[in-house]
Structure formats: C-alpha cells, structure tokens
N, C-alpha and C positions, 0 to 999 in steps of 0.2 A: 648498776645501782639496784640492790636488790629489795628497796622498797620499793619499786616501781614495780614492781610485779603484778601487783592488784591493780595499777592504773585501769581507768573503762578504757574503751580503745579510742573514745572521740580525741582524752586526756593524750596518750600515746601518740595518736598521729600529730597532735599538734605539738610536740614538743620533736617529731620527727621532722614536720615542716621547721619549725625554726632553726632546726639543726643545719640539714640542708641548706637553708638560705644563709647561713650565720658563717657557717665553712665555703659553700660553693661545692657543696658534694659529700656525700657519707657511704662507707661500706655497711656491708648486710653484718659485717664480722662486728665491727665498730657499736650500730647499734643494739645487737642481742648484749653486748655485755653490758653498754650502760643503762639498757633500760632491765636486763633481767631476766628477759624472756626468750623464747625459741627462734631458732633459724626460721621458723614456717610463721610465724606469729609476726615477724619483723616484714618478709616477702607479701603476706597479704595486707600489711599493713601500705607497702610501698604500691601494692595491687589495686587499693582506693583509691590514695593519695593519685596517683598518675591517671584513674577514671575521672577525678573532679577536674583534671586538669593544672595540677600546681607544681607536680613534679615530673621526670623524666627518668622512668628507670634503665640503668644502662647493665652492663655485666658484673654484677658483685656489688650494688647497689644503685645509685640515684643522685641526680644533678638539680640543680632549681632549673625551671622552665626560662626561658629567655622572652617576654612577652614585647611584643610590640607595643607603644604607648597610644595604639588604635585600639587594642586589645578589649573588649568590653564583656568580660563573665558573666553568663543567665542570674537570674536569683536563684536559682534551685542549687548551683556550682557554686555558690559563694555562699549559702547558709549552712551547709556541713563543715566550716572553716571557723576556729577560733571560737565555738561554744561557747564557752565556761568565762571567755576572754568579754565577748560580746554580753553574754549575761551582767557581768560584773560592773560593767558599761551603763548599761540598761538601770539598773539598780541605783546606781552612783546620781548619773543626770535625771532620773525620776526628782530623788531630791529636791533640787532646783525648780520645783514647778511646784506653782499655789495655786489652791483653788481661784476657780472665777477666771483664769487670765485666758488670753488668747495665744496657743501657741502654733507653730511652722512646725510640719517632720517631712523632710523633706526623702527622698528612695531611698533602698537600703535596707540590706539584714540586720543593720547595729538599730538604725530606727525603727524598724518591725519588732524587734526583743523588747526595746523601749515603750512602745506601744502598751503592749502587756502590761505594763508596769505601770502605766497609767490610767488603767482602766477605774481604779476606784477612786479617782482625783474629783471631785465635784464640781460642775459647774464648767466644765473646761471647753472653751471655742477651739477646735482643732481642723486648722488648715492643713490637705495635704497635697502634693501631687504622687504619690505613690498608692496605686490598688492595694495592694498589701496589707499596708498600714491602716489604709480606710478599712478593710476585710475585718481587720482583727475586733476594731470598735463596731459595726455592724453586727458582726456573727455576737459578739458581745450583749448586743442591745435585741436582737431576736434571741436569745437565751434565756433573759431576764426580764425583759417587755423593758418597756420605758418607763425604767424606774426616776423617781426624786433627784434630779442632780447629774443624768445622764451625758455625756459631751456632746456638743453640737457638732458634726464631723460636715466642711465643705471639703468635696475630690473637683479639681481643679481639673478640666478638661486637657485633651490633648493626644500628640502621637506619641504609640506607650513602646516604652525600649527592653532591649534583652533584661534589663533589672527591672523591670514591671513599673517603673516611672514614667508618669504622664510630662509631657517636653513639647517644645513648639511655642508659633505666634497663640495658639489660642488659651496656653497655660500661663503664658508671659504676660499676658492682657490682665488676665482674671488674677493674678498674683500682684500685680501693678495698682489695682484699685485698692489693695487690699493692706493692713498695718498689726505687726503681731508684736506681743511683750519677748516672746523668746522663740528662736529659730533654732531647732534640732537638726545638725546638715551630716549627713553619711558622707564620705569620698572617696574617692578612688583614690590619692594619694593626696601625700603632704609632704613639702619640705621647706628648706628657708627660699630656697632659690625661685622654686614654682609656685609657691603658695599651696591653693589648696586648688586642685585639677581632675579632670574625669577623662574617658576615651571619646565621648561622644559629646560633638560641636554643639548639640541642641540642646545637650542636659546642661552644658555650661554655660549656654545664656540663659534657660529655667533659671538654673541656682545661682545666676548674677541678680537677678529678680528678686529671689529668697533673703539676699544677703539684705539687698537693700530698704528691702520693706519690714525690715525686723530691728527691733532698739537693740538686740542682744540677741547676739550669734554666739552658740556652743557647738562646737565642733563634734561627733563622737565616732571614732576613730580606733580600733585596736591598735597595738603596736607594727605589725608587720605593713601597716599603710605608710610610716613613716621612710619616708625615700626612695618611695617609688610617686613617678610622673606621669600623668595623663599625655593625651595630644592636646589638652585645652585647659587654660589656666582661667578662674573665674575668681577669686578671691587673693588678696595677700595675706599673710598671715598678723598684721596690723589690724586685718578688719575683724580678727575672732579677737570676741570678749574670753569663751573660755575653751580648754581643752577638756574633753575628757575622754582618757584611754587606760590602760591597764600597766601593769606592775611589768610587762615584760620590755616596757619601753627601756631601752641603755639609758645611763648615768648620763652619757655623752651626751645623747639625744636631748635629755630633760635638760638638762643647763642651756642648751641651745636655744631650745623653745621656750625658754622661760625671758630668753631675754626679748621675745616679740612679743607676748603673750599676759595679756593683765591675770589671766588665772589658768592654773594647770593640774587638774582631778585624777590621781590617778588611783583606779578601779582596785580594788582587792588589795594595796598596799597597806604593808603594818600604818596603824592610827598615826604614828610623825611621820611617815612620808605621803601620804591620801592626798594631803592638798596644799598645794605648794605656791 
C-alpha cells in the first residue's frame, strides 16, 4: 500500500501488531509490500515490536507472543502500544464527564491519556488508585499553582503492581468508604465469557471495589483487549454502563457487545458509526 509510506512508525507498528495477531503470523516479504516500505524498515520495525514484548520474531518474519493469563506487562511495555488508538479513546470518554462530579480512574495507559484530557474539566473530585494518573494532575497543578477550579485528586493507598496501580486490603478499604458519579476502568481483557479480567488476584479484587462504589462504569479499552483473558475475572460485562474503544474493533465483535452493553463509543469512527 503505497500510501503508507509516510506512516510515523508508532502508526506502522501498530497496524504490524494487528496483522500478526489477526493472521497468527506475518512474513518480512508480506509486509514491505503492503505497507510500502523497505526490507530494513519492516526488520527494525519487528526489532521493537519483539523488545516491548508483543511479538516473536522467527526466520522471514514474526508470530504473536503466546502469553500466559498470569502474564502482567510493566506500564512503560504497554504505553508504546496502540497510541493514536488510546488517544482517540482518551478523547471520546473525556466527553462524558461534567464539571463538578466525582470520578474513578482506575491503572492503565488508556486512563493515563485520559487523564490529560481532563485536566481543564473544573471542579472535578478525582479518585485514583493508579501513581500515574495521580502524576499527571499533580505535575499539572505545580505547573500552573492552584488555579480556580483545580481537581481534587485522592491516591488511594496500597501495594503498587508492574502497571504502577496501587492494590490490596488498604486500597480496598479506602475505595469501599468511597461513592463516584463515573468510574473510568482500564483492562487487561474483555470478553463475553470472562467479562472484564486482569493477571493479577489483587488488582481484581481493587477493581471489584471500583465497580461497586461507582453509579456508572465505562469501560475504556482499545480493540486488541477484546478476547483476550486474565487469571482473574472481576466484572461481567452486565455491570458496564458503557464501552469505549476504537474503530479497529470487528463488526463481529460490536454486535456481540452490543448485545450485553447499554452503550458502545467507538473512538475515531465516521460520525454514524461513533456511538452505537
């Protein structure tokens, strides 16, 4: 495809990882034509991809990784993943939030984007257990001093995991006192079967917590979460009020989710198909 040529490279890879995952394996040959560009350009591109961990490069291209459902990715290996996808994301479920209310963002690089996007929301009580998220409103509020309207950011204590989320009895306690208008929840997967699940036992009881102390739970999820499973299932997909994911979701997929799902956002899609 030889509009692809000027893709940036973050564009590139990620349409290399879905290929990979989509087939179960792709040649070096395969993707210099469809994307446009050089044998060396396609090799370093697989040279990333397999440093973050999401591919396997073998002889003449690359396999998807086979992860165990223990499997639990740092934040730093999961935030060079789905950019522009997670932006679009970010963007979308901003929306959804009014001044004044109290919201949940619970770990995650989709709720870290998100963050950003709500920095000029006024008035906002912002629950988190994620460092991250809290990072971004703090560095935010020493930037600018404590301007008119600033959010009130509580970080829920806790023992903090490979994704920089704070987990445990003493995050489960302080979430438990606690009541939000909307709950922002990142995941490790989603399906019909599992619901919505992580790799680690202690982040799944946190975000059984999240669920329940929120009137409204929105999902925010890229597509490549959909069908893959944790070790630990903490949610059904009955308890999300909404989805919100990207344009790369399958046809198949959205009719599936739509039938457990009171509402279904999807990121960067032509204006009839956004929200479904």
């Amino acid at each position: 495809m030889s509009e692809n040529q000027n893709l940036l490279a973050e564009q590139r890879r990620a349409l290399i990882l879905d290929e990979v995952r989509r087939r179960g394996g792709v040649r070096v040959n395969e993707l210099t034509r469809k994307l446009g560009v050089s044998d060396m350009t396609v090799r370093r591109d697989l040279d990333a991809l397999a440093r973050q961990g999401v591919l396997e490069k073998v002889h003449g291209g690359a396999v998807p990784v086979i992860e165990a459902s223990t499997h639990e990715p740092g934040f730093e290996a999961k935030s060079g993943l789905e950019l522009s996808a997670k932006e679009d994301i970010a963007r979308a479920a901003a929306e959804l939030v009014s001044p004044g209310t109290a919201i949940a963002l619970s770990g995650g690089t989709t709720t870290y984007a998100l963050a950003h996007q709500l920095l000029e929301v006024p008035d906002l009580t912002v629950v988190t257990n994620s460092v991250r998220v809290a990072d971004v409103f703090h560095a935010a509020q020493r930037t600018s001093g404590q301007r008119q309207g600033a959010p009130t950011v509580v970080l829920t204590g806790g023992v903090r995991t490979p994704s920089d989320s704070l987990v445990g009895p003493v995050a489960d306690q302080a979430i438990a006192t606690l009541h939000f208008d909307l709950l922002f929840l990142g995941v490790h997967g989603i399906s019909v079967e599992a619901g919505l699940s992580t790799p680690n036992l202690a982040e799944a009881e946190t975000n059984r917590r999240l669920v329940q102390s929120a009137r409204q739970v929105v999902v925010v999820a890229d597509h490549t979460k959909w069908g893959t499973v944790g070790l630990s299932s903490f949610a059904t997909l009955d308890q999300v009020d909404t989805l919100v994911t990207d344009a790369g979701l399958p046809a198949a997929a959205r009719a599936e989710i739509s039938e457990h799902l009171r509402r279904l956002v999807l990121a960067g899609a032509p204006a009839e198909d956004a929200d479904n």
